[in-house]
N, C-alpha and C positions, 0 to 999 in steps of 0.2 A: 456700556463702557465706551467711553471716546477712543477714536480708532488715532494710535498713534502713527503720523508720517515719521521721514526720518531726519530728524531737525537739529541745529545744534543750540545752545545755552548755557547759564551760569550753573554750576551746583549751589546750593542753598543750603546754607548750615544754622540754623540761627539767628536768621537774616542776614547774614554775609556770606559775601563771594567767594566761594572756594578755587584754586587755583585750579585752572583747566588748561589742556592741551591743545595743538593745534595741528592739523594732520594737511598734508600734504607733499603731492607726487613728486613736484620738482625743485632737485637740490640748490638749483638758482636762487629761490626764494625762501629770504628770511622771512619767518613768520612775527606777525604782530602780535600775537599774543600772548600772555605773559606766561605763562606758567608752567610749563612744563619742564624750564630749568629755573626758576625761582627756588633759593635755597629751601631747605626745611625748615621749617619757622615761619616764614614770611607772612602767611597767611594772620597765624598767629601776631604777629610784631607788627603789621597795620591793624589787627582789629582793636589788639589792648590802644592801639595809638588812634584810633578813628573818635574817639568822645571829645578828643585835646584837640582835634583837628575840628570838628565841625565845633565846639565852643569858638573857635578863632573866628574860623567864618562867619558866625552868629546867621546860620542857615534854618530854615522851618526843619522839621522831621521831615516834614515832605519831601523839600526839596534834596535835603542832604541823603534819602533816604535813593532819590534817582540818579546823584551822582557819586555816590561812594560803590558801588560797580563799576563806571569807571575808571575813579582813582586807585580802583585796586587793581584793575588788567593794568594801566597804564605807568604804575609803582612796579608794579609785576617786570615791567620789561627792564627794569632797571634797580632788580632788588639785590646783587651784591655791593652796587655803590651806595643803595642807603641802607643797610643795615652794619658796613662798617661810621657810618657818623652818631655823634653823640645823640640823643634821644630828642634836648633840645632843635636841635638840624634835621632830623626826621622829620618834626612838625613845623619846623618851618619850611623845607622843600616840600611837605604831601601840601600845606598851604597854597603854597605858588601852584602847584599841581592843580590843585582844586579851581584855582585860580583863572588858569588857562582852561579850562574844561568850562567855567563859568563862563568866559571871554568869549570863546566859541559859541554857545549855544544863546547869548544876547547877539550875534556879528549875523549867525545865520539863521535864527530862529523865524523872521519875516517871510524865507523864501518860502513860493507855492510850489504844495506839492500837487493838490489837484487844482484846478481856475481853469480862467477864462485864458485862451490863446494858450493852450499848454497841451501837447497832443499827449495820448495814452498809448502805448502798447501793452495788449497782455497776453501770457502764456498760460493756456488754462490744462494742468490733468486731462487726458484722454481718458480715463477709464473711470474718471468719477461723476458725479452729478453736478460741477460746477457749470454754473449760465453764463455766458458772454455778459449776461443782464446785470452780472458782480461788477462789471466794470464799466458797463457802456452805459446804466444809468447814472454810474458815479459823473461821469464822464457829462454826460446830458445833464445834469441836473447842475452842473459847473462851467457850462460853456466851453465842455473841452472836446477835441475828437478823439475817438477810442478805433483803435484797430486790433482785433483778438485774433490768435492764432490756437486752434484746438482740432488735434485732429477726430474728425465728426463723419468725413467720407471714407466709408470702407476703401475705396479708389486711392484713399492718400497712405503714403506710408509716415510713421513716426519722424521719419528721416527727413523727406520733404519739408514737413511741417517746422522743426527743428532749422533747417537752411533757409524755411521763409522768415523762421522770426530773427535767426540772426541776421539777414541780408536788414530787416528793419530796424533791427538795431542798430547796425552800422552806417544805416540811410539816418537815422535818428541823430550820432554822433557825427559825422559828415557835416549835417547843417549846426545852424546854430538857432534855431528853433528848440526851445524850451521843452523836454519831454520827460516823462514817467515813464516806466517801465514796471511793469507788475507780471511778478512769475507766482505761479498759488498748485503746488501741485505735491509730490515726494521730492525730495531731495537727501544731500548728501555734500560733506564738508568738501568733496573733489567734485562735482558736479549737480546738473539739475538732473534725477533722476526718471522725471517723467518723458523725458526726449535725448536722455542720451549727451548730454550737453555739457562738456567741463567746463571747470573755470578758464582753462587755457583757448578753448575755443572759442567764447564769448570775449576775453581779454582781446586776442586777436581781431576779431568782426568790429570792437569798438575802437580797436588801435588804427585797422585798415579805413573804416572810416573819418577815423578826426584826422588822420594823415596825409589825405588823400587831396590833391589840389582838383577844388571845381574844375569838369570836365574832360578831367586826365584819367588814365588807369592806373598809375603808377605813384610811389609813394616818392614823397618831396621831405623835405626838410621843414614842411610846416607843424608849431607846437601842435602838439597834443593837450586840447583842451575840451575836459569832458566834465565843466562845473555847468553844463547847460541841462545834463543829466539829473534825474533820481532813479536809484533803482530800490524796488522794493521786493523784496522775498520774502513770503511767508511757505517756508516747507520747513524740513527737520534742518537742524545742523545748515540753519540760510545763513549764520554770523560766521562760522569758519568758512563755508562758501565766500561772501565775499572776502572776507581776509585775504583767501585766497587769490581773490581775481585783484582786489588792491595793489598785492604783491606782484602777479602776474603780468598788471600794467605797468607798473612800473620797471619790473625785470626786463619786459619786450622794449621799453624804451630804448633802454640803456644798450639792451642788446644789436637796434636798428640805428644809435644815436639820432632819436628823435627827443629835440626837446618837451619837455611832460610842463605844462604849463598847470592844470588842474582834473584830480580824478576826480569821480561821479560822489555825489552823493548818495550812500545807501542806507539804507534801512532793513534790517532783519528781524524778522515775526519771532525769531527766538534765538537767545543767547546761545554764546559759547558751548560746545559740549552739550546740547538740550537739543529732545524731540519736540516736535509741535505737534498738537491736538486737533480735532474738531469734532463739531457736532455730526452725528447722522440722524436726518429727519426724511423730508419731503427732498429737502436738498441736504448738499455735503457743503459746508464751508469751513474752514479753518477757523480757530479762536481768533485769531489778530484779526485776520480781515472784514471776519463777523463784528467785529468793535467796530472798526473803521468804520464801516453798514451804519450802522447801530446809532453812530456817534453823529456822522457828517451825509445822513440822507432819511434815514427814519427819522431820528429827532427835529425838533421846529424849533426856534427856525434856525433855518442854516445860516452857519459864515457866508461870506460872498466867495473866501478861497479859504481849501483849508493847507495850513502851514506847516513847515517843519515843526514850530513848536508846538501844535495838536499834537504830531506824532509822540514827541517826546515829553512832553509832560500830559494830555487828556488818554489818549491811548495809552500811553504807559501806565496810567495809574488806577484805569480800567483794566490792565491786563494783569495788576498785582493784585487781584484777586481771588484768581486761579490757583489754587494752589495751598492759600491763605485765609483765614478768619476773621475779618474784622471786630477791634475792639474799642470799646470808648472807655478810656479812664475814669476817674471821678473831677479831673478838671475840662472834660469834654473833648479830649486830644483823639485821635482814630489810633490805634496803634494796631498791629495784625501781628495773628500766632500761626506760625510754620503748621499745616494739616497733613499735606502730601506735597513734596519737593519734586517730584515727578510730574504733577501738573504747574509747573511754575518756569515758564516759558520766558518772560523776562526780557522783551522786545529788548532791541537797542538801533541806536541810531549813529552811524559814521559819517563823518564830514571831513572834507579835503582840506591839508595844512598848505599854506603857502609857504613861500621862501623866508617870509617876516616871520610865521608862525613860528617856522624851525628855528628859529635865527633863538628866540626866544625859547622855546624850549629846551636849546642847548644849554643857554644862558643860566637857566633853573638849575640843568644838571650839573652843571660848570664841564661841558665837554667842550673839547676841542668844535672851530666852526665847519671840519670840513668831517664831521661824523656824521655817517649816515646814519638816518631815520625814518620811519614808517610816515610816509604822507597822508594815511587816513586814522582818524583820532575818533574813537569811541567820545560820544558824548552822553552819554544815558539813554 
């Protein structure tokens, strides 16, 4: 039996998104995710509406199959405005929706996430079997440097270890050197569980350092910009985690009147509401990160760097297996039958909206231009 962390993800009904909650400590922060006050029905009222929607886009099964999660968290945050419009206007705004979801993931799909000139940090489980070697080969095999933080010295306390990796996270945000950031341990929608770690206090360590003017101690009025970022979590419940810390950055902005130029790019090993799995063998790895392995350093030959759009479409489409059946038609099409929804982890990938972005998403909604909105945008 795979040993469940504590992770978060989609429910799976069907093969659609069930509306999930979003949990968190502080009442500052709006959460982004849809569903937890999304009327009764909604769920329902995009699914019958999802067949009229993906004819429009004239999308592969594939493709529409990775962004219609998505477009249902992101419909989610705005379902009593489209469920009073005519049915027509539903499929025309989840369109535009689709639209911008699409937008995004051609604008940033190019960026590296591992390569050359691109440093690593990572946080590895104390009490499990993970190698440094998860990450430092990745790292080596792509021209990158890798710095792992695991507490291994009976000498070190949890605590330490925890304050060394946030100091280099904030040493990471600080510069403008290009980094990843890989945590692979338990976790939990309000923190990293294997060191004790909130979202509030990582928001912090990454605020203090993009704020922070070269060779001062004190914070300035310089933006906050942390698009030089990925961070990548694969543990339980790692997509309400960052929700979490998205909102948390943005909250602490607002609250120190720092302007927020750009949050990080994240990536989470499992959806909304979802635990994450692993193998136990020789070693312990997680299912996501075992793909990643699997995908961009066992197999030959490698990319030169691997990209945002590895993550979100080869990893994701390695990772919709878990859970699911592959079948082939009689016109040769893959289609998958729902097995066990409990193994169906369902990575996803967040990327930071700019000012233009919002500008246009309001647009869709027809909101006013000075409505706030969530700066980080599920993209499959």
């Amino acid at each position: 039996m795979p040993k469940q962390f504590f992770s978060v993800a989609i429910a799976v009904a069907a093969g659609l998104v069930a509306s999930a909650s979003i949990s968190s400590r502080s009442p500052a922060v709006e959460p982004v995710g849809p569903a937890a006050t999304a009327p009764s029905g909604f769920s329902e009222l995009i699914r019958d509406l999802s067949p009229e929607v993906a004819a429009r886009l004239d999308a592969t099964p594939k493709h529409y199959r990775q962004i219609e999660p998505s477009l249902h968290h992101l419909s989610g945050l705005h379902a009593d405005r489209i469920m009073q419009l005519p049915r027509p206007q539903q499929i025309d705004l989840l369109v535009k929706l689709a639209g911008l979801i699409d937008a995004k993931r051609d604008a940033m799909g190019d960026t590296t996430v591992i390569g050359p000139d691109r440093d690593m940090i990572g946080l590895l489980d104390p009490a499990r079997g993970l190698d440094p070697k998860e990450i430092t080969a990745l790292a080596t095999g792509y021209g990158a440097t890798a710095t792992i933080f695991k507490q291994t010295d009976p000498g070190q306390t949890i605590r330490q270890v925890a304050d060394a990796f946030l100091e280099a996270a904030g040493k990471a945000a600080a510069g403008k050197r290009p980094s990843t950031i890989v945590v692979l341990g338990h976790g939990a929608p309000e923190e990293i569980q294997s060191y004790s770690i909130s979202f509030e206090r990582l928001a912090h360590a990454l605020i203090d350092g993009a704020a922070r003017t070269p060779n001062t101690a004190t914070d300035s009025s310089r933006p906050v910009d942390l698009g030089h970022i990925v961070l990548v979590c694969d543990d339980c419940y790692s997509a309400d985690f960052l929700i979490n810390l998205g909102n948390a950055l943005e909250a602490e902005c607002r609250a120190r009147s720092l302007p927020l130029t750009s949050l990080p790019i994240c990536i989470a090993g499992t959806n909304r509401d979802r635990v994450g799995h692993a193998d136990f063998g020789e070693k312990f790895v997680p299912h996501f990160w075992k793909d990643v392995i699997e995908l961009f350093y066992v197999r030959r030959p490698r990319p030169e760097q691997v990209t945002l759009r590895d993550f979100f479409e080869r990893v994701d489409n390695m990772m919709y297996g878990y859970g699911r059946a592959p079948q082939v038609d009689g016109n040769g099409a893959v289609t998958y039958r729902l097995v066990d929804p409990k193994l169906c982890q369902d990575p996803v990938v967040f990327v930071p909206l700019d000012d233009q972005d919002l500008a246009k998403l309001r647009a869709i909604l027809g909101l006013s231009a000075d409505t706030p909105l969530p700066r980080l945008l599920d993209i499959g």
